[in-house]
C-alpha positions in Angstrom: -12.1 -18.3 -2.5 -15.2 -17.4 -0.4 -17.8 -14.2 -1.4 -17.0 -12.8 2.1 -13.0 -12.5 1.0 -13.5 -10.5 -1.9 -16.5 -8.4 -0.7 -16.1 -4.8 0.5 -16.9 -4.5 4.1 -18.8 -1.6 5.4 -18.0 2.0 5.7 -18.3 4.2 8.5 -17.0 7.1 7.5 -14.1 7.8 10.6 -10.6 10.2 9.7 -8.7 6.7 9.6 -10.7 5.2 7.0 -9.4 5.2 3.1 -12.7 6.1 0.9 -11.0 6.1 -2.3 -9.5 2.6 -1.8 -12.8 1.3 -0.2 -14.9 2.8 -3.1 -12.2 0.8 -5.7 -12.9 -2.4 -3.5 -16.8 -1.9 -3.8 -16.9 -1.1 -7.6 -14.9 -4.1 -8.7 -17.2 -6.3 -6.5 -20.0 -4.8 -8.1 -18.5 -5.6 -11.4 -17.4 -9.0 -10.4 -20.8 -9.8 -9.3 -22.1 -7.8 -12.9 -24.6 -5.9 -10.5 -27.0 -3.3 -12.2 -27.1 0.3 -10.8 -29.9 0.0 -8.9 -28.3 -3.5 -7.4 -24.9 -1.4 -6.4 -27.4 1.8 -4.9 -29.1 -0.6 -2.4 -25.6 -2.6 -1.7 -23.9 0.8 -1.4 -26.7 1.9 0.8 -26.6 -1.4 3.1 -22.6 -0.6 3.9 -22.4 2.9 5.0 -22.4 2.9 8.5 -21.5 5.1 11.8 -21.3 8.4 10.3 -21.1 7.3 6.6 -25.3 6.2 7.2 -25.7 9.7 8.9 -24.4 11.7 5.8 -26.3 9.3 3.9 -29.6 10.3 5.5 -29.0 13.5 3.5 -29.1 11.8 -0.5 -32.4 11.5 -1.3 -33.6 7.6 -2.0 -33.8 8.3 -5.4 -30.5 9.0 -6.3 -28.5 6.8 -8.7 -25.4 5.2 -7.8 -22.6 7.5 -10.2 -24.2 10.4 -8.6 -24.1 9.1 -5.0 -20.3 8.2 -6.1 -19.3 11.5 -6.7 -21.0 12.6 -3.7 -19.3 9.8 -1.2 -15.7 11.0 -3.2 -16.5 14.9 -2.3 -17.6 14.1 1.2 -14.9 11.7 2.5 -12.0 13.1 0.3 -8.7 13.3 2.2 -8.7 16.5 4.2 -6.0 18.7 3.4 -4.4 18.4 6.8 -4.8 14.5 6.4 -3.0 14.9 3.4 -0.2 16.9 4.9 0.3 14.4 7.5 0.1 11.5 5.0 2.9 12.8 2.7 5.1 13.5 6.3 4.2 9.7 6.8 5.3 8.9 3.1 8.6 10.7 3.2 9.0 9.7 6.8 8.1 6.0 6.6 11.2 3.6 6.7 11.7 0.0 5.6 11.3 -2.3 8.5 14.4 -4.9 9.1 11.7 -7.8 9.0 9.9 -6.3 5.3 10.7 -7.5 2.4 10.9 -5.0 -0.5 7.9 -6.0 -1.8 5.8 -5.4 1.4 7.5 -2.1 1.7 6.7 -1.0 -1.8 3.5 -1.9 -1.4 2.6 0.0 2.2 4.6 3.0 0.1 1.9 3.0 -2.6 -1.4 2.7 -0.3 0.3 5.7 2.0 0.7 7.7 -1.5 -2.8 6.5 -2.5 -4.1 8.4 0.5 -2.7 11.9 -0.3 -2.7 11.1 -3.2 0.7 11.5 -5.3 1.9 9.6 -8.6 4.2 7.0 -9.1 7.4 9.0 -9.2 6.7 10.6 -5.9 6.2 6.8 -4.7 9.2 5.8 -6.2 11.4 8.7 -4.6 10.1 8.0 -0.8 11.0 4.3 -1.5 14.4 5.2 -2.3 14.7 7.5 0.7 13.0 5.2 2.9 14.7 1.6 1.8 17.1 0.1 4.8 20.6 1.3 4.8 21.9 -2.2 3.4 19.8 -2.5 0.4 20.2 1.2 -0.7 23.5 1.1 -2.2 22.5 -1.6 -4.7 19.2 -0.3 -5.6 20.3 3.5 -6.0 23.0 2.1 -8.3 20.5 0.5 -10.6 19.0 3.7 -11.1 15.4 2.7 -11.1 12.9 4.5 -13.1 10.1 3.0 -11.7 8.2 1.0 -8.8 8.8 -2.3 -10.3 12.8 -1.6 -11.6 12.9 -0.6 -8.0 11.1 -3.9 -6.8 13.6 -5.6 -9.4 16.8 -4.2 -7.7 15.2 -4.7 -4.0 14.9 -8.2 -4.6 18.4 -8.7 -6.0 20.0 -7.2 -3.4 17.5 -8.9 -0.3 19.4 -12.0 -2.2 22.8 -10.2 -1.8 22.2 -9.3 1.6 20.6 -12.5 3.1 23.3 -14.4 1.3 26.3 -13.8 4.3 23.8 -14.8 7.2 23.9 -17.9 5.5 27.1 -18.7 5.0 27.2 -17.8 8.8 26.1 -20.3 9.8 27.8 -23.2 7.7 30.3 -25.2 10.0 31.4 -26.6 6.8 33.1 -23.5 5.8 36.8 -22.2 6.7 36.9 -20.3 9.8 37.0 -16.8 8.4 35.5 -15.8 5.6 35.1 -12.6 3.8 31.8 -11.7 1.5 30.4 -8.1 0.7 33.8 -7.2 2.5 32.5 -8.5 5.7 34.2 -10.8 7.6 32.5 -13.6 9.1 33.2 -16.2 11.6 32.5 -19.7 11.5 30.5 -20.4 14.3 
């Protein structure tokens, strides 16, 4: 693994950046790297960029680096419009055909990082948001978290993915009926 893939890129500051998760990226390189305060102020420093170096023109030099974080978390905090439209986009945000649960679970929880909400609110757009084939199964399992959810998801992907395949078996009788589907031999 190369530096350059776990090192936080810079910041500029625009509506469509995420602070909090950039500032979470940026502190556990700093603790990966065991930097001192004064090391993660003139790293810090070195990445703002755009309009994040602008408002930065306004800390004084001497400023140490928990200060400076509060300040970059009070300045580029999610407006509350940009929250509104993040939780539309969480409760709005449906499970593509080509994601698997996992990916979709994990989009779920950066858009609820944005706003942000806890795990349960997560957990409830997931299940309103899941595609129309895997819901059944999952709802049924009654999950009571991300990762019972994730559990259940994967199951019935398995369920689910299982009838394409017997599809396309020319081994098989002509008809066939799975999941009360019927399928035809091709």
């Amino acid at each position: 693994m190369t530096e350059s893939m776990v090192a936080p890129g810079p910041f500029k500051g625009q509506q469509t950046d995420e602070p909090i998760t950039w500032l979470k990226r940026f502190t556990n390189y700093c603790k990966f790297k065991a930097y001192d305060e004064a090391r993660q102020t003139a790293l810090f420093r070195a990445l703002m960029q755009d309009t994040a170096s602008d408002w930065l023109e306004s800390i004084p030099d001497q400023t140490v680096f928990s200060d400076m974080e509060k300040l970059f978390t009070d300045r580029f905090k999610c407006l509350d419009i940009t929250r509104f439209k993040n939780a539309k986009d969480l409760f709005s945000t449906k499970q593509l055909a080509t994601e698997t649960v996992d990916q979709y679970i994990e989009k779920m929880t950066r858009l609820g990082r944005r706003i942000p909400v806890n795990q349960e609110v997560i957990l409830y757009a997931c299940q309103n948001g899941i595609r129309p084939e895997l819901a059944p199964f999952t709802l049924q399992k009654e999950p009571k978290s991300l990762e019972d959810l994730r559990a259940a998801g994967r199951l019935a992907e398995l369920t689910v993915q299982l009838p394409a395949a017997v599809r396309y078996s020319r081994s098989l009788p002509t008809r066939l009926v799975a999941n009360n589907v019927r399928l035809q031999a091709v």
